[in-house]
C-alpha positions in Angstrom: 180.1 20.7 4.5 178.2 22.6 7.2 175.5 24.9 5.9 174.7 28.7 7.4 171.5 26.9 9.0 173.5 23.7 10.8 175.4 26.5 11.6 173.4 28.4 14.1 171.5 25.2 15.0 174.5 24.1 17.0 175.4 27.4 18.5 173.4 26.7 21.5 175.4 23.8 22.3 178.6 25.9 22.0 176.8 28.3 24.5 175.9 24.8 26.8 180.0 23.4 26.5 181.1 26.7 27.5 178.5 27.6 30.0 180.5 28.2 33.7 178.9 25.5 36.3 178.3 27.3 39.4 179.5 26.6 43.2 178.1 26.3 46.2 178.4 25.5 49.9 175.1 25.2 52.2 174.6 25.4 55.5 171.5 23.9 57.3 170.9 21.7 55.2 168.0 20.1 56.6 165.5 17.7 54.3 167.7 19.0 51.1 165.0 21.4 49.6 167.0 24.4 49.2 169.8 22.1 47.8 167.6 20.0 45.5 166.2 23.1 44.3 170.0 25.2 43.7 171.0 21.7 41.8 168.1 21.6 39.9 169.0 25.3 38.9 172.4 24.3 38.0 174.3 24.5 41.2 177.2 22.3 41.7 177.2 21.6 46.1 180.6 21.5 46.9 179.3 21.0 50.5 176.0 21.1 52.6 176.4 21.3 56.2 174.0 19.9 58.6 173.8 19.2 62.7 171.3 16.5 62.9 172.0 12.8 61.9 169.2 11.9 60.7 169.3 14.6 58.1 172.3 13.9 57.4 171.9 10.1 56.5 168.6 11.2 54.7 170.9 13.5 52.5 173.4 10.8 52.0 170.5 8.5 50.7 169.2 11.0 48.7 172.5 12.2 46.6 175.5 9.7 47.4 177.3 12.4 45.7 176.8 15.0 47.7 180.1 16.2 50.6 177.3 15.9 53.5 179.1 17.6 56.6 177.3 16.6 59.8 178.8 18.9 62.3 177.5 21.9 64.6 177.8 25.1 62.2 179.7 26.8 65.1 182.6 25.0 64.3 183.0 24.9 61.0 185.3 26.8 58.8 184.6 28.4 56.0 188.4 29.3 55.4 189.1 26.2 53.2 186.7 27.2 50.8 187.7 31.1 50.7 187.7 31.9 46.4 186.5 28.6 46.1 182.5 28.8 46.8 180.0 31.1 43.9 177.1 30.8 46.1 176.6 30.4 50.1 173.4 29.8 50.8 171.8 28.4 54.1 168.1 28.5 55.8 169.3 29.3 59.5 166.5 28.0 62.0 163.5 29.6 61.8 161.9 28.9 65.9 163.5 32.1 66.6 161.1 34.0 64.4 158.2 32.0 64.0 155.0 33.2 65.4 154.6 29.5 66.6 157.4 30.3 69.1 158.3 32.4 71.3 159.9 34.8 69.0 162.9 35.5 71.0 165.0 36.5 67.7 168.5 37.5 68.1 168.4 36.2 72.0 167.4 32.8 71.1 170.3 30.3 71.2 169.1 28.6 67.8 169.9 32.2 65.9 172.3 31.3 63.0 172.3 34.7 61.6 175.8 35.2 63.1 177.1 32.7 61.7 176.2 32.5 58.2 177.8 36.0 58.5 180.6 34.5 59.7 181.2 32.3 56.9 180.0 35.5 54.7 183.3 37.2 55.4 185.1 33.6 55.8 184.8 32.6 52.3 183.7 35.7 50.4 181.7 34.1 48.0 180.1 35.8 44.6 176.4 35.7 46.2 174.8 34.8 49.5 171.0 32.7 49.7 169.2 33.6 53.1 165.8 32.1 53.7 163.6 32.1 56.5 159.9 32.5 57.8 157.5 35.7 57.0 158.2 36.5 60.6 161.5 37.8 60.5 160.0 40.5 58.3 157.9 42.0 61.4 158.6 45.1 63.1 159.6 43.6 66.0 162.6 42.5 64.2 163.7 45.4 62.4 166.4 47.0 64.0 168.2 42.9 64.4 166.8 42.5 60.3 168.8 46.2 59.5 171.6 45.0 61.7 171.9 41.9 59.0 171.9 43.6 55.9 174.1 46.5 57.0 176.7 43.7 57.8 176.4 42.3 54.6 177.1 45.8 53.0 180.2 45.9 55.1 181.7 42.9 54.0 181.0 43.7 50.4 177.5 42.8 49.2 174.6 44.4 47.9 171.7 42.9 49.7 168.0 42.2 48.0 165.2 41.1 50.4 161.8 40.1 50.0 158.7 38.1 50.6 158.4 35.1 48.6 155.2 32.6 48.3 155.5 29.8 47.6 152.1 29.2 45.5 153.6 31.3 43.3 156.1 29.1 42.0 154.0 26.1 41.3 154.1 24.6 45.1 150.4 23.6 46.4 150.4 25.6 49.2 150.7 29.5 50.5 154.2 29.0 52.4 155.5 33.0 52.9 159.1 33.0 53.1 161.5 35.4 53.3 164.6 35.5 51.3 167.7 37.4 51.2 169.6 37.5 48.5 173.2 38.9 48.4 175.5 40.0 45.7 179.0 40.9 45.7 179.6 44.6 44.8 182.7 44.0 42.3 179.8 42.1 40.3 177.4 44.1 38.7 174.3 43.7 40.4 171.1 42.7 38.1 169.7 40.5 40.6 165.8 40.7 40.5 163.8 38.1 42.4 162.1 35.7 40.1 158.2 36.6 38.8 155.4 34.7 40.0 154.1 32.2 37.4 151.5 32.8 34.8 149.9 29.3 35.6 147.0 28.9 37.7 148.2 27.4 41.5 147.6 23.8 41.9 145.3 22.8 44.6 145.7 20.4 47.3 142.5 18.3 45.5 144.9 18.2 42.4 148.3 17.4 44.1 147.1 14.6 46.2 144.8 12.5 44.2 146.3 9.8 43.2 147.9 9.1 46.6 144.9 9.6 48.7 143.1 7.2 46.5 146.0 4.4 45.7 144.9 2.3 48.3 141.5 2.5 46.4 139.4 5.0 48.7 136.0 5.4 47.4 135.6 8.8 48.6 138.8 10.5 46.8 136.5 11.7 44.1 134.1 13.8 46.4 137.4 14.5 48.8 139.3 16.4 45.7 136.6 18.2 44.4 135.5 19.9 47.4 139.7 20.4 48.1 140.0 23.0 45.4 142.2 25.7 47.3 146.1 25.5 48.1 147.4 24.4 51.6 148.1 26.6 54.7 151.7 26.4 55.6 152.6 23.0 56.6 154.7 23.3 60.3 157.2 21.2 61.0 157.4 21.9 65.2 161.4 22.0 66.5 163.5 19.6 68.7 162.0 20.9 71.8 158.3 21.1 70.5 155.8 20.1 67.5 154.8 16.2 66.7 153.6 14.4 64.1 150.4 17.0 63.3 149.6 19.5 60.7 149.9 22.5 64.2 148.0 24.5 66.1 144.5 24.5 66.8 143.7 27.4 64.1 146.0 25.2 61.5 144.0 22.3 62.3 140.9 24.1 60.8 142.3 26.0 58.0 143.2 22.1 56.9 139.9 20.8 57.7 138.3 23.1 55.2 139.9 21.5 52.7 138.6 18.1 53.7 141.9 17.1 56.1 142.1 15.6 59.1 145.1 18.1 61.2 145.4 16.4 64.4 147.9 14.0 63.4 149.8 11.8 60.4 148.9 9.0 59.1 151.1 6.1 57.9 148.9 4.6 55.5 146.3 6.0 52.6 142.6 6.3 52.7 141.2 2.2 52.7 138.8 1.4 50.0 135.2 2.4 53.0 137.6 4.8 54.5 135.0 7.3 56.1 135.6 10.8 57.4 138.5 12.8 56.8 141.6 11.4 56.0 144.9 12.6 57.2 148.0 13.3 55.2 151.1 10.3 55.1 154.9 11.8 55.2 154.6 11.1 51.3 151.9 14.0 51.0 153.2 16.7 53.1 156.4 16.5 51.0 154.1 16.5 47.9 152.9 19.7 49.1 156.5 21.2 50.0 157.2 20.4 46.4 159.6 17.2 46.8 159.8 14.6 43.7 158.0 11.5 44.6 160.3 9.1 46.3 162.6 11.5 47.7 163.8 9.8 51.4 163.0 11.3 54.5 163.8 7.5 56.8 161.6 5.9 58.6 160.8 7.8 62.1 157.5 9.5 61.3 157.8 12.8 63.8 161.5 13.2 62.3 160.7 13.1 58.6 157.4 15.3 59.4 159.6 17.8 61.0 162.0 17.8 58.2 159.2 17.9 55.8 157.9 20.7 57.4 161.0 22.8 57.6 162.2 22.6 54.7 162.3 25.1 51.6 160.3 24.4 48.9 162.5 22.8 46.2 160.5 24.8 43.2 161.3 27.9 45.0 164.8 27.6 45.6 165.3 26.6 42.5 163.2 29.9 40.3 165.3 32.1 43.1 168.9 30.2 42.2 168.1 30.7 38.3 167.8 34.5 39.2 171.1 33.8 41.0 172.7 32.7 38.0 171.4 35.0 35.9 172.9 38.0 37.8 176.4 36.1 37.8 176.2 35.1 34.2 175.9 38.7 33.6 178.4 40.1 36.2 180.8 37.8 34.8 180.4 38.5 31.1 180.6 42.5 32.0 183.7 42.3 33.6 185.1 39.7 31.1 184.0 42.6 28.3 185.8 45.1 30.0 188.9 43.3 30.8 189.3 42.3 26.9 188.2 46.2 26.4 190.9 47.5 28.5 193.8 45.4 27.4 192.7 45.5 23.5 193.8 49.3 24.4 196.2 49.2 26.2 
């Protein structure tokens, strides 16, 4: 027999069994941050669409299961998945707004913007993900960033934007982002973004110990004490510019205040007399984007750093897609309610 305590002991579970499993479809899909981070939310990826091959087989690598599209955004449809997709989300390229480029915003030919909203109206989905550099929050862009979110109103969504670090969510380093997050107004909207953490920020001496000293450097001792602050944002350069370094010359010195060498990557860990400052390894800059260990970025170094670099902290997309669900868990239950009010009245 089933006592009052086994009782609410297994009520949980009920909740679990009956819990509604999320969609969504991704574009620019990059390294797989964003998506890592939505799937580690609870995110089911019907489909993650990406231009560059190399992503694309790193993606494949990294979840076999995923539906890994490798074509030019421009030409894909979002009509197939109209009623089908809970969540769009995408980080369009960020060059156009990035204060290491030119900034040419809406006039540069790498401006996704369009369309993601596009696809917006296309499949109409419960609630849209937009992510992109603390640039596109400058005043310069204000009338293309008001153009944005009044098109999102017109096609049926209550927008929510905001500045997002990344230290804030347990990722090693600053990384300002900002975010766009979209809600469809049949839903009721109780979207917040998600609150900073009450835990102290790990520094890059913490995050990176034991793989600056597992080749058995001598110095990793000395090297993480004195590296007891959180990274500058790691760059990741474009097709047309950035290499296999941690950026510009001011870049180059905010890392060598914590002990880093900025002018390039290196393949290897520290040796056991390494002297001088070491560099960072692939490995480490995606320790520092907040990628589990082993996640596969293949095997051309200025590729991998540039998708390392570009990529959306998996930690953060993941506290930002549990907001997400939150909201439509919500929505969903208040319209339920009312539905089962309505007709117990009718």
């Amino acid at each position: 027999m089933c006592n009052l305590q086994s009782f609410f002991e297994i009520i949980p579970y009920i909740c679990d069994m009956n819990k509604k499993v999320y969609t969504s479809l991704e574009i620019c899909a990059g390294a797989g941050g964003q998506a890592l981070g939505l799937e580690q939310a609870g995110f089911r990826h019907s489909a993650l669409v990406e231009l560059e091959p190399d992503y694309c087989h790193c993606l494949k690598i990294n979840r076999p299961n995923w539906d890994v599209i490798c074509q030019d955004v421009h030409n894909f449809s979002g009509i197939p998945y109209r009623g089908k997709i809970d969540l769009l989300a995408g980080g369009v390229p960020c060059p156009p707004f990035s204060v290491a480029g030119k900034q040419l915003g809406q006039n540069d030919e790498r401006d996704l913007f369009p369309e993601m909203l596009r696809l917006v109206r296309e499949i109409n989905p419960m609630a849209v993900l937009i992510e992109n550099v603390k640039g596109f929050l400058e005043p310069k862009f204000d009338s293309y960033r008001t153009s944005i979110i009044y098109a999102l109103m017109r096609s049926g969504y209550r927008p929510h934007i905001k500045l997002l670090n990344a230290s804030d969510y347990g990722v090693p380093q600053l990384r300002p982002r900002a975010v766009i997050v979209a809600i469809r107004s049949d839903i009721p909207d109780l979207f917040d973004f998600p609150k900073p953490s009450n835990l102290p920020s790990v520094t890059v001496g913490e995050a990176l110990y034991d793989l600056m000293g597992e080749n058995g450097w001598k110095g990793v001792d000395a090297w993480s004490e004195a590296a007891q602050k959180i990274a500058p944002t790691l760059v990741g350069g474009s097709k047309k510019h950035g290499g296999p370094d941690l950026g510009p010359t001011r870049a180059r010195q905010a890392w060598a205040e914590l002990g880093i060498d900025g002018r390039s990557v290196a393949d290897i860990s520290p040796e056991p007399s390494f002297q001088g400052m070491p560099k960072l390894t692939p490995a480490m800059m995606a320790r520092l984007q907040g990628f589990p260990d082993g996640w596969y970025f293949g095997n051309k170094k200025t590729t991998a750093c540039r998708m390392i670099g570009n990529a959306f902290p998996p930690p953060v997309a993941k506290a930002v897609g549990n907001e997400i669900i939150k909201a439509l868990d919500y929505g969903i239950s208040d319209i339920t309610s009312k539905k089962q009010l309505s007709q117990a009245f009718a």
